[in-house]
N, C-alpha and C positions, 0 to 999 in steps of 0.2 A: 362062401356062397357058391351053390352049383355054378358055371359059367352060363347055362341055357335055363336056368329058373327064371320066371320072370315074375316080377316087383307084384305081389297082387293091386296095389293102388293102380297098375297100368292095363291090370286085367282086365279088373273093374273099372275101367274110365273105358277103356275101346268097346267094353261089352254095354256099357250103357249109352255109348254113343250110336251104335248101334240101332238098340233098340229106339234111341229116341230118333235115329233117323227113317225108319221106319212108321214109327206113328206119325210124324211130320206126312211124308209121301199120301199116305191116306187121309191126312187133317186137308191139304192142298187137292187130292182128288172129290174133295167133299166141297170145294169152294174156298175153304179160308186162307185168308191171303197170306201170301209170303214175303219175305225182303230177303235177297241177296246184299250182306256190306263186305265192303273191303274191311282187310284187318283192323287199318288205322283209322276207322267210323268208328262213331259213338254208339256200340248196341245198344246199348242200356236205353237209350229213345224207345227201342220197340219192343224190351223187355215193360219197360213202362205202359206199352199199349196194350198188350199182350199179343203183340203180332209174333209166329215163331219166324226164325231169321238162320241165314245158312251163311256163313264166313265165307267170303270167296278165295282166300288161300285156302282154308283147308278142302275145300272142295278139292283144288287144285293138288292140295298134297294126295286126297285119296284115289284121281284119277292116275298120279305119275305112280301110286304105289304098286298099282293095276296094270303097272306099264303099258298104258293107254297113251299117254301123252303125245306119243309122236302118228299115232293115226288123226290123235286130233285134231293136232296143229297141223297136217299136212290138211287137213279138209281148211282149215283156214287160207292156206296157200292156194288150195281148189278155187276158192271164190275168191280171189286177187286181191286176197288181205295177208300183210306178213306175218310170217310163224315164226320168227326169230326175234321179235322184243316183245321184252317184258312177258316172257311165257309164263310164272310165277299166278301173273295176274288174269293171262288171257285163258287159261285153260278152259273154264265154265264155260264162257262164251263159245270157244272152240265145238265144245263139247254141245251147248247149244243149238249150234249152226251145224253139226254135223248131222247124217241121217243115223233115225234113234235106232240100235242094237238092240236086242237081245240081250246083249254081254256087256250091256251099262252098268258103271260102276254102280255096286248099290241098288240099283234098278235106275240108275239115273234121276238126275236132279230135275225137279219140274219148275216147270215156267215160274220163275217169280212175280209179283207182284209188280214191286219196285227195285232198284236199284239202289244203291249209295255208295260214293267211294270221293275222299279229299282226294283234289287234283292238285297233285304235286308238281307234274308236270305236260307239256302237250300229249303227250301218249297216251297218259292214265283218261283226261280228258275223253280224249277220239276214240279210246279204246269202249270204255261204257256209253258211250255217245252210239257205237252200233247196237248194244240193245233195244235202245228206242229204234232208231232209225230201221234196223232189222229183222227185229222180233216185236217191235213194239211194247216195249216195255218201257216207263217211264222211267228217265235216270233224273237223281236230283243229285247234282255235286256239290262238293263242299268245297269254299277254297283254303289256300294253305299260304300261312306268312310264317318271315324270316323272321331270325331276331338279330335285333343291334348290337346286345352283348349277352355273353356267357357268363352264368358263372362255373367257377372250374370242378363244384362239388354240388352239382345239383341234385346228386341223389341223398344228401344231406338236406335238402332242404323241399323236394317236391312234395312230400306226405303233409307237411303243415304250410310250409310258405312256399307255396307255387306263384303265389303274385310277386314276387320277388327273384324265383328262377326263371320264371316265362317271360315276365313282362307284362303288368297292367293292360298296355293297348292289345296285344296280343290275345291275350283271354280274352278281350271287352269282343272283339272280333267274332271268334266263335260263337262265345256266347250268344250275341246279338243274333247269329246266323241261326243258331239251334233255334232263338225263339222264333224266328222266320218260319224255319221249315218243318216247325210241327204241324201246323195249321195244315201243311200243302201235303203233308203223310197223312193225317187224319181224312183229309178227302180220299187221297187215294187207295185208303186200306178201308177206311169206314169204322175204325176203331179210336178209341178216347184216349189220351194222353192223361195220366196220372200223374200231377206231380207228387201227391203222397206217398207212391207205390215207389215213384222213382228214389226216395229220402230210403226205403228201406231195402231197395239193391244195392245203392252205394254204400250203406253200412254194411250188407254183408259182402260185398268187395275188396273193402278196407280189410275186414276180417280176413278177407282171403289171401288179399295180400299179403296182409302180416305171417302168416302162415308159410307161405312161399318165405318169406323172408328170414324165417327160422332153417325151413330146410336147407336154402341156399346157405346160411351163414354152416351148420353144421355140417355140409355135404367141403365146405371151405376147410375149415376144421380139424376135422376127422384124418387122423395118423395116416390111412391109406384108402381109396375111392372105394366107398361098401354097396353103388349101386351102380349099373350100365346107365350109359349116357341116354341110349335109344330107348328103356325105358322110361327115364325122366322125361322122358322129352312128350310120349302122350301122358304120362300120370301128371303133369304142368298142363300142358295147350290144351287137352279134350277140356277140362273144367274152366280155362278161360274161355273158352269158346260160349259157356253157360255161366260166367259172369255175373253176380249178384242174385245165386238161388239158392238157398238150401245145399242140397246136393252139389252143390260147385264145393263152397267152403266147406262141407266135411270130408271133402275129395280132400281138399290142400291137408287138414286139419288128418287127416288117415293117413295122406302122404309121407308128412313131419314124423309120426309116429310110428311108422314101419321105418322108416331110414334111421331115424331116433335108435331102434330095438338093432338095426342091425349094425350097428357103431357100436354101442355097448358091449355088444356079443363082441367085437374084432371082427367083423366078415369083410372081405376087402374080394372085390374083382380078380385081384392078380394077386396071388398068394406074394409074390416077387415083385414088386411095385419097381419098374427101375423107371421110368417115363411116364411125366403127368403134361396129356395134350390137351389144349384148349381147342373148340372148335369155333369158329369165328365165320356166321354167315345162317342163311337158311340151310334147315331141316333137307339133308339129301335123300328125298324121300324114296324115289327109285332102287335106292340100295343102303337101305339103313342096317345093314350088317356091315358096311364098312365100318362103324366105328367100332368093331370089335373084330377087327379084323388081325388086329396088334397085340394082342393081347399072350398067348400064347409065345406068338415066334421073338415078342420082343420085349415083354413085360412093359409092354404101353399102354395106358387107356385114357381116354379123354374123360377127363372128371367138370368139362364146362361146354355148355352152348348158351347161349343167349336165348333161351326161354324160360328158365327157372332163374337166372340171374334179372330179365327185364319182370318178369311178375314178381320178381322180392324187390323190386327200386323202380320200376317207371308207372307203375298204376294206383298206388294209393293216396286218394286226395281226399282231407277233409276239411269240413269247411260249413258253412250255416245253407247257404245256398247251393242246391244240389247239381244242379242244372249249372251253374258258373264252375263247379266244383268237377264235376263231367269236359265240360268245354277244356279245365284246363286241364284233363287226364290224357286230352287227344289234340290239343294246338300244337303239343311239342313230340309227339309221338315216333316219327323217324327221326328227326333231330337224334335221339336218344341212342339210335340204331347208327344211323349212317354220315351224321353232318360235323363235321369237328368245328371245335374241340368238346361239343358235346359228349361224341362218341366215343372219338380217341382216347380222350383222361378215362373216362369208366373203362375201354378194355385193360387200359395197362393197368388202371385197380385192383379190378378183377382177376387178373392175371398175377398180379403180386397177392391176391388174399389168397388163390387156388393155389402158388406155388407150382405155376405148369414151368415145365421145363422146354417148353416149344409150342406154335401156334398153326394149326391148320388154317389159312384164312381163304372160301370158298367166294372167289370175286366173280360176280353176276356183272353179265355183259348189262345192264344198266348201271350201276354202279358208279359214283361220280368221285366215292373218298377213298379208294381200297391203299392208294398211294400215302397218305399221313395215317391210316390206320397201321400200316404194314412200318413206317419210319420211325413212326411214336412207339410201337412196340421193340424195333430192333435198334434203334434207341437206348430203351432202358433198359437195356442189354437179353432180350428174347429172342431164341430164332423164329424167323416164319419163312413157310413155306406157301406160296400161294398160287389155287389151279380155279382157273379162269373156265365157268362155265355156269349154264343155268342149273338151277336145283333139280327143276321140275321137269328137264326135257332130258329123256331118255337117250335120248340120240348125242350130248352133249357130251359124255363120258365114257370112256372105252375104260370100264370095270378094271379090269384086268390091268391095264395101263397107270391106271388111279392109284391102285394100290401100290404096285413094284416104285412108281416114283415116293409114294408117302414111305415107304420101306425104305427108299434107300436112304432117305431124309432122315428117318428116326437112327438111321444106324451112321448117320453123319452128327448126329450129337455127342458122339461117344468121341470122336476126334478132337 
């Protein structure tokens, strides 16, 4: 495979994200309303209303792409709010409060409607707590419980028996919250909540799921890595972003089958496959050519991140009732990510299915596991090397610095 060809499923997902973020902008300059959610909300509520809705990571990813991020968060700083947690999540708002450019990403994002984001913790709270207070925007939060136990193979068991990986009480929680706060969305967008509409995004979900989860399993598979990490990573995220449409699931379903054609063929990244990196953390969106940065001077390439591995195991739930079915897609949704031994047992899984020979792990100053993630893997005998910084804040990584320490890393494997 050329080294700089790129994946058409990733062409065609940026290119239609694109466009669809553009009709959005003119759908909101016409009046109709918007929702801003956090990753870990339930969109499908407002795929169900037909409100359209804007992810507030990926906003955030496409402002640090624009290496925008550090004008924004300093305008944060300007009005005596901190620009150093949780930038990840703060960007939008940053970007919000800031005076509007010219050279807004996109043309910039417009005022939302409403808000949504599970408060995991006081930050997440206060932090969407200033678009009401600030912009006035109304936030409705979700809250977020713990569980009493794990089990150690839950991605064995989320697709059918999630009352039994979550926990009963746990789902009953959400659940009950969702049926709360349809009622208090329907006032403030003015739009109807369908629950029959909602029975037929989570079957194409499912569907999409599973799809991701063929890719992940053959991208596992596959003698040597036949596609670039960075563009997996939007031909995954852009279609979850559009979760339960048409158009999402023939994205996964196009995806499967261009990686499919290019396995068969033998195409592999690094004609000389000598290192297989896993990448452990958010999307470094600022400089998504790092992960091909190895490639050449050292026959390494990262054949895993945690977005095409979390959409093959952490989102397919079926179930009679759609809505309980939903609740439990997102009661446990960082768990999966960040809380051990949730987390921990799937990386080292994942790790053992890829065959990586070492682990980049990207520890975000909120971050509370990076310690039993980084122990459980060196552990079961993986190295990791781990560089402490936010994903999305440009100012956080001295490029050039980034890479000569990941280099010398890579070439301390060989010892």
């Amino acid at each position: 495979m050329n080294n700089r060809q790129r994946l058409t499923a990733a062409g065609d997902a940026l290119r239609h994200q694109r466009e669809w973020f553009a009709g959005l902008r003119t759908e909101a300059e016409r009046g109709v309303p918007l929702a801003l959610v956090n990753a870990d909300a339930p969109h499908e509520i407002f795929r169900a209303m037909g409100v359209p809705y804007v992810v507030n990571q990926w906003w955030s990813s496409i402002i640090s792409a624009k290496r925008m991020s550090g004008r924004y968060l300093e305008a944060l700083r300007d009005r005596g709010l901190p620009d150093d947690v949780e930038q990840y999540s703060a960007l939008p708002l940053a970007e919000a409060l800031a005076p509007r450019g010219d050279d807004a990403p996109w043309g910039g994002l417009p005022l939302p409607t409403v808000v949504v984001a599970e408060c995991t913790g006081d930050n997440t709270r206060r932090m969407f707590s200033l678009w009401e207070s600030e912009l006035g925007v109304p936030f409705v939060p979700l809250e977020s419980a713990a569980a009493e136990t794990v089990p150690t193979d839950w991605w064995n068991l989320m697709r059918h028996d999630w009352e039994t990986a979550i926990g009963r009480d746990r789902v009953d929680l959400l659940h009950q919250e969702l049926q709360a706060v349809i009622p208090r969305l329907e006032r403030l967008t003015g739009a109807t909540y369908d629950a029959g509409r909602l029975a037929e995004i989570m079957a194409l979900s499912n569907e999409q799921a599973e799809w991701n989860r063929r890719t992940r399993d053959l991208l596992a598979q596959a003698p040597g890595c036949p596609v670039p990490v960075n563009d997996i990573i939007p031909a995954v995220m852009i279609p979850q972003w559009h979760r339960g449409t048409p158009w999402a699931t023939a994205a996964a379903e196009s995806l499967y089958r261009e990686v499919r054609s290019l396995v068969d063929e033998g195409r592999t990244v690094v004609p000389r496959e000598r290192r297989r990196l896993m990448w452990i953390g958010r999307g470094l969106w600022f400089d998504m050519d790092f992960y091909r940065s190895f490639e050449q001077s050292h026959g390494a390439v990262f054949v895993w991140s945690m977005y095409l591995a979390l959409a093959a195991d952490a989102y397919a739930r079926y179930g009679d009732d759609p809505l309980r079915a939903l609740a439990a897609r997102f009661c446990a949704f960082r768990d999966q990510m960040y809380t051990p031994p949730w987390s921990v047992e799937w990386y080292v899984k994942e790790a053992r299915a890829h065959r990586v020979d070492g682990v980049v792990h990207l520890v975000s100053p909120d971050s509370r596991s990076s310690w039993f993630t980084t122990h459980a893997l060196e552990t079961a005998g993986i190295p990791v090397i781990e560089i402490r910084a936010d994903n999305s804040d440009s100012r956080a990584l001295d490029p050039a610095e980034l890479h000569q320490r990941v280099a010398r890393w890579i070439e301390s494997l060989d010892t």
